[in-house]
C-alpha positions, 0 to 999 in steps of 0.5 A: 500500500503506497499512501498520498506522500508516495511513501511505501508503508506496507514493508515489514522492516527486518527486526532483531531482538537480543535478549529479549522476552518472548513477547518481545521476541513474538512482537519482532515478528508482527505486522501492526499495520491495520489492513483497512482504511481509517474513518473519519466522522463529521459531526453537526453542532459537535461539543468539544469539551477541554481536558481535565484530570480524574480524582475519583474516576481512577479507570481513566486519567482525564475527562474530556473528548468530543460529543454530540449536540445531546451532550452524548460522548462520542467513543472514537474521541477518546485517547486509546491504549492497549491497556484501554481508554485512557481519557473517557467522558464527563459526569453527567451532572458536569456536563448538566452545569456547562454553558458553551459557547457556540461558534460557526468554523468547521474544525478538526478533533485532533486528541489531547496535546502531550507535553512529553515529546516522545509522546506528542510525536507518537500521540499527537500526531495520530489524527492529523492525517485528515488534515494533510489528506483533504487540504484542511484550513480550518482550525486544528483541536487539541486539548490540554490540561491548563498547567501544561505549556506549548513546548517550542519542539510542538509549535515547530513541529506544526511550523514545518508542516506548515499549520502552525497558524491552525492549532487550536487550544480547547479551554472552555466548552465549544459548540462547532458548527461542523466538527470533523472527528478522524479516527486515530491513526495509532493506538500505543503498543497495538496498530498503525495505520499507514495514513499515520505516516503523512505528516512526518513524510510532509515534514521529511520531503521538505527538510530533504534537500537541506541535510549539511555536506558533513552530516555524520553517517553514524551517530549516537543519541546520547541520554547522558544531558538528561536529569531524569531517568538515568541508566547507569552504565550508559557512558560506557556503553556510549564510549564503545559506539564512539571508538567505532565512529559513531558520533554522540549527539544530545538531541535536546540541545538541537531545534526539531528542524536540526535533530530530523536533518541530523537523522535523516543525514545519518546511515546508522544510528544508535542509542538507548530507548528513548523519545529520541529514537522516535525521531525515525518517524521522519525517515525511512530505511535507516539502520538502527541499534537500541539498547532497551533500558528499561520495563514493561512490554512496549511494542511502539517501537516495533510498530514504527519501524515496521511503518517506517522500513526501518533495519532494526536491532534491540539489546536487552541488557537491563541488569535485575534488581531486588529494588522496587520504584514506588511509581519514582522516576529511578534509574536503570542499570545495565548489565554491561558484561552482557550487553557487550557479548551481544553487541559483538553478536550483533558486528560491533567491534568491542574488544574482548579483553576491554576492561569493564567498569567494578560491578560493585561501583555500577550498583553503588551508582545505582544506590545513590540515584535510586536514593536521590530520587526516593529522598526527593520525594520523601524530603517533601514531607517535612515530618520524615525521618531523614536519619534514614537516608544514609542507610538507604545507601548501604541496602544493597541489591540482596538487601542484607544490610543495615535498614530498618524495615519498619522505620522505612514502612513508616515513611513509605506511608507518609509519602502515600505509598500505603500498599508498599509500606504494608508489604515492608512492615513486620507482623507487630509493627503492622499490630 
């Protein structure tokens, strides 16, 4: 199947896993590309209501979506998952209070607007092929929760596909003349369709023919500027690419218009797991290594590079902890011994006798993000019991040293994790 842009979107890439779980192993294998073609709805007098997060419905995350003139919620608005419906509608009793405002455009439902780029790149995106297909100059809908910004990659996004001037956003309840409502062209970790493909096409074709002469051929998309998220043994890792010419790049130091010249530049390109991988929607055929850092079953990855030819090859490496991560952003920790024997599999050049870092230093460095990010919560709560800090840096991996479980269930439990300090508390302390 070929779509409008000409890009052929129905060949499966050659995928490789290393490592990895059977679902994951299984996943390399399918085709998630939907074999029919997508609907778009055009509702009259449609309601657009804007996004607010749930704090009694906990089966989905936000209230929002499109509805008809009788207030009923119209199910192909909602955000949607493999896990399920993450947005859903308003209470009845919500939507009784409204009062819309009413205008005459014809517009375009596009979805929620996510202020995480990797998610807005996937997300986001999944219902602007309407738009592109049929020439649309109306106004694009997006909803967006009020402490959310326009994050700069956004609008240059819209700016290169040339509709920056037809983002809208949805703050209050909107009644629109006529309200087109596109099907989603994604579901997270389930399909594609091959109508997902056309903006990013758009935006390739265009930036095309101003890749610099001195592009690098082989690049790495380097984690090591971020914060949040660290993967201990990254810098190792990042090392044994650049002696086989790969050049590192930050991504989050580029403008978007830079980071897709740069891929699209690029013959081989590398990294760990990431939303900058995401930038492969924008190119086609490349030659990718991934080094998988951290849990459970996403097959989005999969899914883009079989839209997108990509020649794919993953390396799961991440080294088992005993550590829990009460729902923190906590690091993640590479078994290097391991990944380098796969990597070699795979036709990089490590030296087998390369000296590899102290496995103890590794889960020292481990200890010490997991414990930043946990004391960062927790140091929140003034009432905390900060003497317990310092043991937190000698609870090793096999959990023989010196914490006291009880004190650390106490704080657990200020810090809201009752289920988690359920489970470390002792029978008597429990009492």
């Amino acid at each position: 199947m070929t779509n409008d842009l000409g890009l052929n979107v129905s060949d499966i890439s050659k995928i490789t896993v290393y490592g990895a779980s059977p679902e994951y192993t299984k996943a390399a294998c399918q085709n998630f590309e939907l074999d029919r073609a997508l609907t778009a709805q055009k509702i009259r007098d449609g309601l657009v209501m804007p996004a607010r997060k749930t704090t009694t419905d906990h089966t989905i995350e936000f209230f929002g979506g499109a509805y008809t003139n009788q207030q009923e919620f119209i199910p192909e608005s909602a955000l949607t998952r493999r896990k399920g419906n993450i947005s859903g509608p308003y209470p009845a009793d919500i939507l009784a209070k409204i009062k819309p405002d009413y205008r005459e455009d014809e517009v375009v439902f596009c979805g929620l607007m996510n202020h995480h780029f990797g998610h807005f790149l996937v997300e986001a995106t999944a219902r602007l092929w309407w738009g592109i297909k049929n020439g649309f100059r109306g106004k694009y809908l997006f909803q967006i929760f009020d402490h959310v910004t326009y994050k700069p990659a956004a609008q240059e996004f819209f700016e290169l596909l040339g509709i920056a001037d037809q983002i809208e956003f949805i703050k209050k309840p909107t009644i629109f003349k006529t309200l087109h409502l596109p099907e989603s062209a994604l579901v997270f970790n389930q399909s594609y369709a091959s109508e997902y493909l056309l903006p990013f096409e758009r935006i390739r074709q265009n930036l095309a023919g101003q890749i610099p002469a001195d592009n690098p051929k082989k690049i790495f998309l380097s984690r090591k500027a971020l914060k949040h998220r660290a993967v201990i043994g990254q810098d190792v890792v990042e090392k044994w690419f650049n002696n086989q010419e790969y050049i590192s790049v930050s991504p989050e130091s580029l403008s978007l218009s830079q980071q897709i010249k740069l891929v699209l530049g690029a013959d081989e390109i590398a990294g760990i797991n990431g939303s900058a991988m995401h930038l492969l929607l924008f190119s086609k055929g490349k030659n990718t290594k991934t080094i998988m850092r951290n849990g459970p079953f996403n097959a989005t990855y999969m899914m883009l590079d079989g839209a997108t030819g990509t020649n794919s090859e993953y390396f799961f490496a991440l080294k088992k902890t005993k550590r829990a991560n009460f729902g923190l952003i906590t690091p993640s920790l590479l078994d290097l011994e391991k990944l380098a024997d796969m990597l070699r599999d795979s036709g990089l050049l490590i030296d087998q006798k390369i000296a590899l870092p102290d496995e103890n230093a590794l889960k020292q460095k481990y200890l010490a993000s997991w414990h930043g990010a946990f004391a960062q919560k927790i140091g929140q709560n003034p009432q905390s019991d900060e003497a317990l800090l310092p043991a937190l840096l000698s609870y090793t991996l096999d959990k023989n040293g010196p914490v006291d479980l009880n004190r650390l269930s106490r704080i657990l439990a200020k810090a809201g994790y009752d289920e988690e300090a359920s489970l470390l508390a002792t029978p008597s302390d429990k009492a």
